[in-house]
C-alpha positions in Angstrom: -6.8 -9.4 7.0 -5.3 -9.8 4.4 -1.8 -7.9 3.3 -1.0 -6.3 -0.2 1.7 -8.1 -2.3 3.8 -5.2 -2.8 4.4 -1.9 -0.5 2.1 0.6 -1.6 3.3 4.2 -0.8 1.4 7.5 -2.4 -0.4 6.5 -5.9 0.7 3.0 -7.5 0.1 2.8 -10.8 -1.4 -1.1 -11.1 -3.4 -2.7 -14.2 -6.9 -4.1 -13.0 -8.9 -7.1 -14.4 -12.8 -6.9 -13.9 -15.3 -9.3 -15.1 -17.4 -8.0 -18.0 -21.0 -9.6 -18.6 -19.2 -11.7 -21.7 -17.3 -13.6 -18.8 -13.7 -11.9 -19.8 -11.9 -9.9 -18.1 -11.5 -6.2 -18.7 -8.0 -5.0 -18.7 -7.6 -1.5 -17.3 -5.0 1.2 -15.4 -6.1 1.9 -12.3 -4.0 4.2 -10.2 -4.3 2.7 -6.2 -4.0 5.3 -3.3 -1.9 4.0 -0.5 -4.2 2.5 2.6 -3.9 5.9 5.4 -3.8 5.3 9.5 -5.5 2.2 9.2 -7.8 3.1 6.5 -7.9 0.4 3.3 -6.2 1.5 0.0 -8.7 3.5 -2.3 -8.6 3.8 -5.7 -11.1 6.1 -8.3 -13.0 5.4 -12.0 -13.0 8.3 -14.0 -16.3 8.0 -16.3 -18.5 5.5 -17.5 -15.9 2.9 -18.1 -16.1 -0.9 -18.2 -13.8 -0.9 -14.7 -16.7 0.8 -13.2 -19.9 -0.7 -14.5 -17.6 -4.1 -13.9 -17.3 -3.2 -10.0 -20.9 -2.4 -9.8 -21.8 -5.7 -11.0 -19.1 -7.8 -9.7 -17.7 -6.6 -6.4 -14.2 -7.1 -7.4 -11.3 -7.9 -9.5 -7.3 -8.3 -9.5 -4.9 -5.5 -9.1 -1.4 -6.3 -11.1 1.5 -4.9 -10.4 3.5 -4.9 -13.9 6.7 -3.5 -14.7 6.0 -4.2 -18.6 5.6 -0.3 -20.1 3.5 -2.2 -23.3 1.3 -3.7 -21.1 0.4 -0.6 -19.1 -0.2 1.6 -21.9 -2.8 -0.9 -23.4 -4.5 -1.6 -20.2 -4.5 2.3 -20.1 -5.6 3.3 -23.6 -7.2 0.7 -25.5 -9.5 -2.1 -25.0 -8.1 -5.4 -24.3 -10.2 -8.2 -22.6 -8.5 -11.8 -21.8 -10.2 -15.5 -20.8 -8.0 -15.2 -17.9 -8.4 -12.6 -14.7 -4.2 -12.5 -14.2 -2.3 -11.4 -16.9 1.4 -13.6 -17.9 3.2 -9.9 -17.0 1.8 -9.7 -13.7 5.0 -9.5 -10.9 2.3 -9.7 -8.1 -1.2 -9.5 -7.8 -4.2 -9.0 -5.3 -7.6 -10.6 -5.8 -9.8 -7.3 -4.0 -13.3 -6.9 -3.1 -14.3 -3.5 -3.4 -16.8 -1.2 -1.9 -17.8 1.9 -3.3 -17.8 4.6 -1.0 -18.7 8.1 -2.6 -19.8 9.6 -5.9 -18.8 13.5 -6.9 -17.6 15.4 -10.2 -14.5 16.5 -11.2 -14.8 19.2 -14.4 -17.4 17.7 -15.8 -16.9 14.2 -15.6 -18.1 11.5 -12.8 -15.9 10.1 -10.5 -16.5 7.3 -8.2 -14.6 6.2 -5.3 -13.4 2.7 -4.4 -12.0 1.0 -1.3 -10.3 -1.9 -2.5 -9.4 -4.7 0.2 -7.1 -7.8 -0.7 -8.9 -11.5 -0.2 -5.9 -13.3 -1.9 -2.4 -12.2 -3.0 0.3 -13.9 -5.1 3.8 -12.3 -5.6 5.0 -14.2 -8.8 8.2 -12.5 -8.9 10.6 -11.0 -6.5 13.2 -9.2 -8.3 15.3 -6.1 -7.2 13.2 -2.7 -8.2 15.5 -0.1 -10.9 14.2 3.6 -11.5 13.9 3.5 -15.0 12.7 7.5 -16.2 11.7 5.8 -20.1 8.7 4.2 -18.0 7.6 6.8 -15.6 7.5 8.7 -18.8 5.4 6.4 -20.7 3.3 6.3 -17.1 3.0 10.0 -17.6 2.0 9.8 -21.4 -0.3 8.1 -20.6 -2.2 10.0 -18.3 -1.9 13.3 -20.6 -3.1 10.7 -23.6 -6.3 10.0 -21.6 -7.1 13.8 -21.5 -6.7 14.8 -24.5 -10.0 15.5 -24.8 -11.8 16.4 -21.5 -13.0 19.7 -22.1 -12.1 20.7 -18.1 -8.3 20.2 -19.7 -6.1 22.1 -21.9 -5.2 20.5 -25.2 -2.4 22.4 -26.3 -0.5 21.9 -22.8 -1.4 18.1 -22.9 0.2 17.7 -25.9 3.2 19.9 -25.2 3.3 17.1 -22.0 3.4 14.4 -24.5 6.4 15.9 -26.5 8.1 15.8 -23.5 7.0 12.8 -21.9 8.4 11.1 -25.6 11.5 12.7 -25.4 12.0 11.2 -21.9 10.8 7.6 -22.8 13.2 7.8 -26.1 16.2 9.3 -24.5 15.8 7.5 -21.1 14.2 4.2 -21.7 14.9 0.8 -23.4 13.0 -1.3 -26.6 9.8 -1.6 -24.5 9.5 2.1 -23.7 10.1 2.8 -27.4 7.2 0.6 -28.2 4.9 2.0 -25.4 5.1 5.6 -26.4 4.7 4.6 -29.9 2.1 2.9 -28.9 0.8 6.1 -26.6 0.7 8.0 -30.0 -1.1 4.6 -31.7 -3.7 4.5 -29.5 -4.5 8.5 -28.8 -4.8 8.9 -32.3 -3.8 12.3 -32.1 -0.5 13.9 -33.4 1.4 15.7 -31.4 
């Protein structure tokens, strides 16, 4: 069996390649579920996205773990497809097989549940890990971004989120967290 690049603990945020039917690869956030008593990690798609229909038809893909905040927040809100399944920003990354394992809804929208097992791990590079609250914020932005507008959430208290989540990312975070949450507010399209 084989073991996961990076200790997983709780929900890891990770950026996910899929092949598309074009033959690139599908750049994505997918948030990865720590394996439990034995059990493999898990992750869930949200939707009918490309990660999805991708998995369906392909069986698979590459988890990344990034610590670029630019990076995430385009795998996370915008459409970005490369020639090349692991992206130049990628620390460490696991080629998975995946299996899904349940269907269910969650305020209207379909969700669909993943086992994700590593076949082939690379860590690219090993570097001491820093807390840095500029990207957990943009992290956060992003999330709110993406439900901006899902009816099962409200709007106003997303956005208030965002505020917040901008503050944090200006006050507590470096040039690329600048750019991320700018880019947060590029790619949501919304004002808040």
């Amino acid at each position: 069996m084989t073991e996961w690049p990076v200790a997983l603990r709780g929900t890891t945020e990770t950026v996910v390649t899929t092949r598309g039917p074009n033959d690139l690869w599908n750049v994505a956030a997918l948030g990865l579920r720590a394996p439990d008593g034995g059990n493999p990690a898990t992750a869930t798609t949200w939707g009918n996205t490309r990660t999805r229909r991708n998995l369906h038809r392909e069986g698979g893909g590459y988890v990344q773990f990034v610590r670029d905040p630019v990076v995430f927040v385009d795998a996370a809100l915008s459409i970005r497809e490369e020639a090349d399944p692991v992206l130049d920003a990628a620390d460490a990354w696991a080629e998975v097989d995946t299996e899904h394992v349940d269907t269910d809804e969650s305020g209207g929208t379909r969700r669909e549940h993943w086992e994700l097992h590593p076949v082939e791990t690379e860590v690219v590079r090993e570097s001491p890990a820093a807390i840095n609250r500029g990207f957990n914020a943009v992290v956060e932005a992003t999330v709110a971004a993406s439900r901006l507008d899902v009816e099962a959430y409200d709007t106003e208290a997303l956005r208030e989120r965002l505020r917040f989540f901008e503050e944090v990312a200006h006050t507590c975070g470096g040039d690329r967290e600048h750019e991320a949450i700018e880019r947060v507010r590029e790619h949501a399209d919304a004002d808040w």
